[in-house]
C-alpha positions as CSV (number, residue, x, y, z in Angstrom):
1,X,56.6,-6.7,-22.9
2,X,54.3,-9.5,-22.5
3,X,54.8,-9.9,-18.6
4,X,54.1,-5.9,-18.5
5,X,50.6,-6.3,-19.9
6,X,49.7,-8.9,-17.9
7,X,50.8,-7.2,-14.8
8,X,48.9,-3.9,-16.1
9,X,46.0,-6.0,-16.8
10,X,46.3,-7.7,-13.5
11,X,46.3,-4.1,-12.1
12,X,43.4,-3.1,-14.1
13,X,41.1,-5.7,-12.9
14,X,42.2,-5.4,-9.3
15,X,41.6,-1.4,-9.5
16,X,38.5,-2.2,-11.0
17,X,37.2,-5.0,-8.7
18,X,38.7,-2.6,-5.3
19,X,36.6,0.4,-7.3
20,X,33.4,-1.8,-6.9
21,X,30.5,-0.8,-4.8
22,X,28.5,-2.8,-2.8
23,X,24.4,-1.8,-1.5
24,X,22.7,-3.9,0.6
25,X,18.9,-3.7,-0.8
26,X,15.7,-4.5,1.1
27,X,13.0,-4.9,-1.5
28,X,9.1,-5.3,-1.2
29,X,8.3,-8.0,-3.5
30,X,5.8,-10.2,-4.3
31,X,6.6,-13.4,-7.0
32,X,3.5,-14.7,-8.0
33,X,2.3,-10.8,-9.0
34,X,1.3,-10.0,-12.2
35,X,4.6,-7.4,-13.0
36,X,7.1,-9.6,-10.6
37,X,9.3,-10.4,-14.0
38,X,9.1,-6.4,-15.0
39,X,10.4,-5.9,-11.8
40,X,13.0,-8.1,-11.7
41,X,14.3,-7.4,-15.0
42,X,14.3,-3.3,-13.6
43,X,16.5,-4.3,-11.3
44,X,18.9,-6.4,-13.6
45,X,18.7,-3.5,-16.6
46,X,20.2,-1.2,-13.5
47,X,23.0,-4.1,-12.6
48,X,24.5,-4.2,-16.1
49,X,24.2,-0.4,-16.9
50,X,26.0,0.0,-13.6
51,X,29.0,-2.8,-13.2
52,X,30.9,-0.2,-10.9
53,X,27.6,-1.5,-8.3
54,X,27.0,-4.6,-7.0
55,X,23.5,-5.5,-5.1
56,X,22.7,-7.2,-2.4
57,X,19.1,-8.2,-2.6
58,X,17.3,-9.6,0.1
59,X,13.0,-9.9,-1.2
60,X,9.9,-10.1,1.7
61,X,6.9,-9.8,0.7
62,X,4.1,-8.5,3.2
63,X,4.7,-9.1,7.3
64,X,7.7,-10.8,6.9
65,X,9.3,-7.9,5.2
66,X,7.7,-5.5,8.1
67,X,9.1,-8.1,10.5
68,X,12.6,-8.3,9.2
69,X,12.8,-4.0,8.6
70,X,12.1,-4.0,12.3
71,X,14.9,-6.4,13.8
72,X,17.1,-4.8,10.8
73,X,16.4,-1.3,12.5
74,X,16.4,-2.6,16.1
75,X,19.9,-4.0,15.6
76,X,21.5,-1.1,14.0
77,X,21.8,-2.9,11.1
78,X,19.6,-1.5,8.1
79,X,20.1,-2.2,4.4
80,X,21.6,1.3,2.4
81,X,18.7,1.2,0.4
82,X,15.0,-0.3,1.7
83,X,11.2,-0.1,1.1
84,X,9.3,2.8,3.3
85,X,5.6,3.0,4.2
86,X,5.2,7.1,5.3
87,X,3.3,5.9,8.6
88,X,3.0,3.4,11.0
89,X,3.6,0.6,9.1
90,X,7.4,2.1,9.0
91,X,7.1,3.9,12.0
92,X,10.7,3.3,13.7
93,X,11.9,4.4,10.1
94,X,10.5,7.9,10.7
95,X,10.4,8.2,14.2
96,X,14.4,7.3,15.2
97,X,15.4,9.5,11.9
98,X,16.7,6.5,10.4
99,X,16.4,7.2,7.1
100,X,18.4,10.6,5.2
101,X,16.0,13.0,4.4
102,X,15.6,13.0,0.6
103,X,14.6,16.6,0.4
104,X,18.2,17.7,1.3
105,X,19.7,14.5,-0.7
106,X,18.0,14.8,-4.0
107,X,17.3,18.7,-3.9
108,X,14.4,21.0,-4.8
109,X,15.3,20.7,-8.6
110,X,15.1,17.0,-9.9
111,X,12.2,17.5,-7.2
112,X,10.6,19.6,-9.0
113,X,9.1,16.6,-11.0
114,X,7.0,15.4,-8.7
115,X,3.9,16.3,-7.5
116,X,3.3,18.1,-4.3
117,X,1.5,16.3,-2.5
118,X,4.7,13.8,-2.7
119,X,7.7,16.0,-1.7
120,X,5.1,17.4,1.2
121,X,7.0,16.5,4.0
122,X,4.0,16.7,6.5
123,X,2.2,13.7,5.0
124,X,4.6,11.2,6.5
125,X,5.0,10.0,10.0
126,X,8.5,11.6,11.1
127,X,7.6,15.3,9.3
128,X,10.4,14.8,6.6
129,X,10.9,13.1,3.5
130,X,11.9,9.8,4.7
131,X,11.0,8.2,1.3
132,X,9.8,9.4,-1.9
133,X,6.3,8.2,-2.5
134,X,6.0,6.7,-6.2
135,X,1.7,7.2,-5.9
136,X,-0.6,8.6,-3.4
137,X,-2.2,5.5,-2.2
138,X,-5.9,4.9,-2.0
139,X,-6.6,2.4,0.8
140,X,-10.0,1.4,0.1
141,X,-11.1,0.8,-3.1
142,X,-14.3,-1.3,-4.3
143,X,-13.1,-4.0,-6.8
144,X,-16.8,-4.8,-8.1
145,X,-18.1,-7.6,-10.6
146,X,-20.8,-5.6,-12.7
147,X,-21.9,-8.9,-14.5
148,X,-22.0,-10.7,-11.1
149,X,-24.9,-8.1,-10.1
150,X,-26.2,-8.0,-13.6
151,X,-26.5,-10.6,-14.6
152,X,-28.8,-11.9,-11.2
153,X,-30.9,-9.1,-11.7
154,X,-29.3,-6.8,-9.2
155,X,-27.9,-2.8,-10.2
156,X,-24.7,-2.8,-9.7
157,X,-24.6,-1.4,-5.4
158,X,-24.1,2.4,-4.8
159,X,-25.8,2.6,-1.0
160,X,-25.4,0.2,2.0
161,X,-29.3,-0.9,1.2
162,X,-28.0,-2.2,-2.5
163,X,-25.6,-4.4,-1.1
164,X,-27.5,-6.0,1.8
165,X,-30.4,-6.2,-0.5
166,X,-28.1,-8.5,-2.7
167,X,-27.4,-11.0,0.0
168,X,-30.2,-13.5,-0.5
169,X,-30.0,-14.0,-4.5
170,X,-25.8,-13.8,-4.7
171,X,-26.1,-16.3,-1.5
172,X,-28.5,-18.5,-3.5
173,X,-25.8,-18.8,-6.2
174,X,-22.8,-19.4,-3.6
175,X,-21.5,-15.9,-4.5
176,X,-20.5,-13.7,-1.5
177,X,-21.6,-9.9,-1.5
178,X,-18.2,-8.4,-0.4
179,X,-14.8,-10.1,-0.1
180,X,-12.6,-8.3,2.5
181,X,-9.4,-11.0,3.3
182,X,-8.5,-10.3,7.1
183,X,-6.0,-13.4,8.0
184,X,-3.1,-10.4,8.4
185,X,-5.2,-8.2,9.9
186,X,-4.5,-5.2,8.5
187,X,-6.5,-4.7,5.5
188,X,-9.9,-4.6,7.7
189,X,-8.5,-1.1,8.9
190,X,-6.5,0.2,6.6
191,X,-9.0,-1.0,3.3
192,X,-12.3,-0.7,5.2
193,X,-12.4,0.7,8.7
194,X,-10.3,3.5,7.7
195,X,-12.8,5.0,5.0
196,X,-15.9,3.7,7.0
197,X,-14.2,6.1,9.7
198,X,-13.7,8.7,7.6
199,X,-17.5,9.0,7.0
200,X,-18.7,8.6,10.2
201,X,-16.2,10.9,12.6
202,X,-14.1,12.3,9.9
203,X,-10.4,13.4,10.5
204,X,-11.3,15.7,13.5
205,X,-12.1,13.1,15.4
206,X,-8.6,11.9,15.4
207,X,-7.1,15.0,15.7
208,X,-9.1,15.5,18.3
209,X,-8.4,12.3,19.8
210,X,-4.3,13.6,20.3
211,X,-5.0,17.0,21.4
212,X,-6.7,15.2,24.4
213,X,-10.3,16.6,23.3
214,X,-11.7,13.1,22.9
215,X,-11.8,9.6,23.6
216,X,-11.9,6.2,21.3
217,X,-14.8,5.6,23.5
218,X,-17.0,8.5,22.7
219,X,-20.0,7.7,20.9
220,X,-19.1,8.5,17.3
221,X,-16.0,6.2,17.5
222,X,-18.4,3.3,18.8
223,X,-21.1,4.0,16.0
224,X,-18.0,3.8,13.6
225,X,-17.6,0.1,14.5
226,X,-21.1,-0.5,14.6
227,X,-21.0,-0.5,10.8
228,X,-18.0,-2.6,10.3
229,X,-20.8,-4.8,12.9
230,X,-23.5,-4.5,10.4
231,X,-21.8,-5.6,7.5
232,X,-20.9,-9.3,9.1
233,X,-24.5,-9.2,10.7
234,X,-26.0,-8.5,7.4
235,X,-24.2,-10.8,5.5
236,X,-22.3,-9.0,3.6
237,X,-19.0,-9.6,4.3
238,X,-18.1,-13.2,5.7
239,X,-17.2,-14.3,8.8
240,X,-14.8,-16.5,7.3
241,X,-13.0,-14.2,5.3
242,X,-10.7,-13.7,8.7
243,X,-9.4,-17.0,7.6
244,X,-8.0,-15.5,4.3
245,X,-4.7,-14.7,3.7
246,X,-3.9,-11.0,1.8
247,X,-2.6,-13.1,-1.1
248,X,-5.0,-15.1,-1.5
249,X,-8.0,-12.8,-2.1
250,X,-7.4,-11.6,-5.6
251,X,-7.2,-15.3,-6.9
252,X,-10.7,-16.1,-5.1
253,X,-12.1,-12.3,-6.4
254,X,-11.0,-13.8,-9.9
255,X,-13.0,-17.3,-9.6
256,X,-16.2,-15.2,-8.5
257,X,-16.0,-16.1,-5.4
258,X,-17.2,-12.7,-4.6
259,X,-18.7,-10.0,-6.5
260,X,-16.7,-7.4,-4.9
261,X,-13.7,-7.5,-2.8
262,X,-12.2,-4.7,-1.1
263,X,-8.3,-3.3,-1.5
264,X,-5.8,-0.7,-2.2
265,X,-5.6,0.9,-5.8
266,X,-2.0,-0.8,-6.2
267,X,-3.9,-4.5,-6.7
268,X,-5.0,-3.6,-9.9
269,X,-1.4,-5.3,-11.1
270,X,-3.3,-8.7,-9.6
271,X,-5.2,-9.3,-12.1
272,X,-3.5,-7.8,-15.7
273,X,-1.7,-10.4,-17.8
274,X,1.8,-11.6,-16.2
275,X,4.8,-11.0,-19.1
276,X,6.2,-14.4,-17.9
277,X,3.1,-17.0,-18.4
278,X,1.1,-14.7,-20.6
279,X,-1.8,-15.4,-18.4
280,X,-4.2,-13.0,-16.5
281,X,-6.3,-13.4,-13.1
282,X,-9.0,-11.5,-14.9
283,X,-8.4,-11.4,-18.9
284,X,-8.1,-8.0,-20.6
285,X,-11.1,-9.3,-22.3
286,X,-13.0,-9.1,-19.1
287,X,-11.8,-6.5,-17.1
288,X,-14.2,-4.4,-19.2
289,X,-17.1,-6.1,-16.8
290,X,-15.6,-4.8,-13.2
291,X,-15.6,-1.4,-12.6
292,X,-13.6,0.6,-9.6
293,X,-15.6,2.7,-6.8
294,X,-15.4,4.2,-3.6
295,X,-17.1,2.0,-0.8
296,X,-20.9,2.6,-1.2
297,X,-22.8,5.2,1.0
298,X,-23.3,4.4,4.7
299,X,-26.2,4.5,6.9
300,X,-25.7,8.0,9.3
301,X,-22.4,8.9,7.5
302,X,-21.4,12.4,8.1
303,X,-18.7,12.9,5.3
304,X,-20.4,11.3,2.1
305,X,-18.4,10.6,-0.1
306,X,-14.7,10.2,1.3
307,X,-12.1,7.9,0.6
308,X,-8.7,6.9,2.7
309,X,-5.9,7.4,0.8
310,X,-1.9,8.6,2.0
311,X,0.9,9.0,0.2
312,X,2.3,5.9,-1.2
313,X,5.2,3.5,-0.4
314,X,8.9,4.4,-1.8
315,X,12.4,4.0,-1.6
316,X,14.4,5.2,1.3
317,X,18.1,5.3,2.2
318,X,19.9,4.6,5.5
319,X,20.9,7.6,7.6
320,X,23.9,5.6,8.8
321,X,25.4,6.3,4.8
322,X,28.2,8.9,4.9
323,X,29.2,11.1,2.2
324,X,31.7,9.2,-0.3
325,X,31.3,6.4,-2.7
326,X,28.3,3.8,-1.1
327,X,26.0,7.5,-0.3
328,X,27.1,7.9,-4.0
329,X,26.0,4.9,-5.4
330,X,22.7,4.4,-3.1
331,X,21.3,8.4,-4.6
332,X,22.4,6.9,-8.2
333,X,19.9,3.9,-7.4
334,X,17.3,5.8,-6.3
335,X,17.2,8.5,-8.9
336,X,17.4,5.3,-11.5
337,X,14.3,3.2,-9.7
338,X,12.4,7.0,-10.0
339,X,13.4,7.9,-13.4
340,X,10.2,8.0,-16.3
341,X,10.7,4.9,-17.9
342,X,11.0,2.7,-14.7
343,X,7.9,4.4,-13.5
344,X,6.1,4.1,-16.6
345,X,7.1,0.3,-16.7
346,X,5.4,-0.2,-13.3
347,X,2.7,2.3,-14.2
348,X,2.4,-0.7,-17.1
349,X,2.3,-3.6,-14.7
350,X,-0.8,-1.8,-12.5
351,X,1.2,-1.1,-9.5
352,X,0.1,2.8,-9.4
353,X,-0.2,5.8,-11.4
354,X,3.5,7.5,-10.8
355,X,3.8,10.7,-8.6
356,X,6.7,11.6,-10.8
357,X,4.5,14.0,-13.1
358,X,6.7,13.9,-16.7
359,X,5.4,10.0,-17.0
360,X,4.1,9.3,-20.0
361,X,0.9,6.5,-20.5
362,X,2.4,3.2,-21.2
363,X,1.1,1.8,-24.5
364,X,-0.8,-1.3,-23.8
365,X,-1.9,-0.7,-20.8
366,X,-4.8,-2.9,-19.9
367,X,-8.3,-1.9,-18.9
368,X,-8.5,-2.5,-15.5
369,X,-5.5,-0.5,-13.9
370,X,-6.5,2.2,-17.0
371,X,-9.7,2.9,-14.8
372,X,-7.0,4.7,-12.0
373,X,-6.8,8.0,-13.4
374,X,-10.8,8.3,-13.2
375,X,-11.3,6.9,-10.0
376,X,-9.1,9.8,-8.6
377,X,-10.7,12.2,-9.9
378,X,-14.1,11.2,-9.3
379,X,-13.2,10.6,-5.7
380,X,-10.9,14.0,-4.5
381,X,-12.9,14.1,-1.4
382,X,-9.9,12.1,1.3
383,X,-9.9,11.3,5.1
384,X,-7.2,9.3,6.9
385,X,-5.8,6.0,6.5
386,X,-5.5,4.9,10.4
387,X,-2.4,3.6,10.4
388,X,-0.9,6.7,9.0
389,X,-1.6,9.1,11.3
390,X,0.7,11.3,11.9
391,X,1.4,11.3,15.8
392,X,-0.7,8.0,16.5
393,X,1.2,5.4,18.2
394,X,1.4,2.1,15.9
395,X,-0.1,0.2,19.1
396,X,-3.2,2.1,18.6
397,X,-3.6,1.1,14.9
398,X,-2.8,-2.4,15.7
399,X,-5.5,-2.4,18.4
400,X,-8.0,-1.4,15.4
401,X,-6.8,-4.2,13.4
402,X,-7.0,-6.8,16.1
403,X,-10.7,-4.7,17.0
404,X,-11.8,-5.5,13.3
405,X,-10.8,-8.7,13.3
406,X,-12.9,-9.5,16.6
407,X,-16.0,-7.8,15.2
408,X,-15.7,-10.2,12.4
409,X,-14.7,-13.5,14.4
410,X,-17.7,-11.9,16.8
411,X,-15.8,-12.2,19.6
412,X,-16.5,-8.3,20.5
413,X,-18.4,-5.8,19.9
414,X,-18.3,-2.0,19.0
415,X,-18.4,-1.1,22.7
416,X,-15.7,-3.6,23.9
417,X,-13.4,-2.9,20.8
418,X,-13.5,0.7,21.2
419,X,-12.5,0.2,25.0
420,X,-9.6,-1.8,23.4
421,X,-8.2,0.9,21.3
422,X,-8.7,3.7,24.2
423,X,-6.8,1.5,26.7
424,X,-3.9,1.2,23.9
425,X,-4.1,4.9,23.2
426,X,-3.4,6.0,26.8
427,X,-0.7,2.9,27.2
428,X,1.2,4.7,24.3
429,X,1.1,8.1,26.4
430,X,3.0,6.4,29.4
């Protein structure tokens, strides 16, 4: 008897180690984020509720994620389950289909949950649901020090004249007017440029600029960069903020460094208290001296008022994934990482306010990522974010990024930039 329960137990665990599924997982991560310990332990709460999976995670964090998705997807080789930007950023994702289409997947009722704007296929780059935002994503959002203005005798800035009127008595005191950390290029256009666009030519333009009706070089375009010009030539924003890495600027913001600094609305987790150390960038104490606004008004703007913002990053799964156990396993993930209490525990940590509409308001949520909800709706008026427009070729947004940095590094100017991004425009057409 006792050799037959050991050989049924033997049985047992080999069934059970044979019924074991494995998912490769590409995830977006950065460790030294406020949140990073929430996140991991989200992903460790799903391992031990589900012992029938086993993941595979591999964590990049910024270009070398963007870097290793692309030689992933160029070698045939994708994770099951990965990280999706709905526009260029992810634009061999959406463009080669490489992704399943999570309208069909998931279906129109656990759907249903979300908000429209989310499950709208049209606002990402391939015209299906590659990947399931978890926010809708402003780009550009003023991260502003009131006290820092305040408290030097400055109102805090509402018009282009405020800030450049601020230059001399913030520069007296070592403090720069506007941080906006370029090293990587692509926050000058997708935090900045893309809004200061949006103001100046307005989506039209662009539209306009694929239906062959006009050029990069036209005069609006050029006036566009002109202000991205003025704000280096005024002061306001450093030269030498080209030198600074993405990573780096919240913990500069923090010192006061800068009274403001430009990013997305999903930095707000930067500065909240991090679980593991019990320390903040910015304590909740403070955070009731910074405020959240729209970039001030421009000189000549045409659009007051408007802000970039696209639907958010989210979770995708590999087209490659046939019907059976792994396809199985991979939906059962994603439906867990977009369920209400793992997007109330990242609504928590400052990462975004959830799409997913049945969320409820973390308690304790600190001040700063509680001044979200407001923000939005003070600011409904949108325009694009560059680098995810639908139909523009990711070599043209990279030109703008590269454009922006020159303005800064004032190795070009408006005129020579703008040829720039025409000459990659009509490259992309060949």
């Amino acid at each position: 008897m006792k050799k037959v329960i050991i050989a049924l137990m033997m049985v047992a665990v080999t069934f059970g180690a044979m019924a074991q599924v494995s998912l490769n997982v590409l995830n977006y991560q950065q460790a030294d984020q406020a949140g990073y310990q929430e996140d991991v332990q989200i992903w460790q709460d799903f391992q031990t509720q589900n012992p029938d999976i086993k993941l595979n995670m591999e964590v990049l964090f910024n270009d070398p994620y963007h870097q290793k998705l692309q030689a992933y997807a160029a070698a045939g080789t994708l994770p099951d389950v990965f990280y999706v930007w709905p526009g260029a950023r992810s634009a061999v994702i959406h463009e080669k289909h490489l992704a399943k289409d999570l309208t069909k997947l998931l279906g129109t009722e656990y759907l249903s949950h979300f908000t429209g704007a989310a499950t709208n296929p049209k606002n990402e780059l391939g015209g299906y649901l590659a990947e399931l935002p978890q926010s809708f994503t402003y780009t550009s959002v003023m991260y502003v020090n009131k006290k820092a203005f305040t408290d030097n005798g400055l109102k805090v800035p509402t018009t282009y004249a405020d800030l450049r009127a601020a230059v001399p008595r913030l520069k007296a005191k070592g403090i720069a007017v506007m941080m906006l950390p370029n090293k990587d290029g692509w926050p000058g256009q997708s935090c900045f440029f893309s809004t200061v666009a949006g103001r100046m030519v307005g989506d039209k333009f662009f539209n306009d600029v694929l239906a062959g009706k006009a050029k990069f070089t036209d005069k609006p375009f050029v006036d566009a960069l002109k202000v991205v010009e003025n704000f280096y030539k005024d002061g306001i924003i450093q030269r030498t903020d080209n030198a600074i890495g993405y990573g780096e600027g919240p913990g500069l913001f923090a010192q006061g460094k800068a009274a403001i600094i430009l990013d997305g609305d999903w930095r707000t987790g930067a500065y909240i208290t991090d679980k593991a150390s019990g320390k903040a960038l910015i304590s909740p104490d403070d955070q009731h001296n910074y405020a959240l606004m729209n970039l001030v008004a421009l000189p000549g703007e045409k659009f007051p008022g408007v802000a970039s913002a696209v639907a958010g990053t989210g979770w995708a799964i590999a087209d490659s994934l046939q019907a059976g156990p792994k396809l199985d396993a991979a939906v059962k993930l994603i439906k867990y990482l977009y369920s209400p209490e793992v997007q109330a525990i990242r609504w928590g940590t400052g990462a975004y306010v959830p799409t997913r509409t049945d969320v409820k308001p973390p308690a304790g949520l600190e001040p700063l990522p509680s001044l979200l909800p407001a923000f939005y709706a003070e600011n409904s008026k949108t325009c694009y974010v560059i680098d995810g427009i639908n139909g523009l070729d990711p070599t043209v947004a990279t030109a703008i990024n590269n454009g922006i940095v020159d303005i800064g590094n004032n190795a070009k100017d408006a005129v020579q930039v703008a040829k720039d991004v025409e000459a990659a425009f009509e490259a992309a057409k060949k």
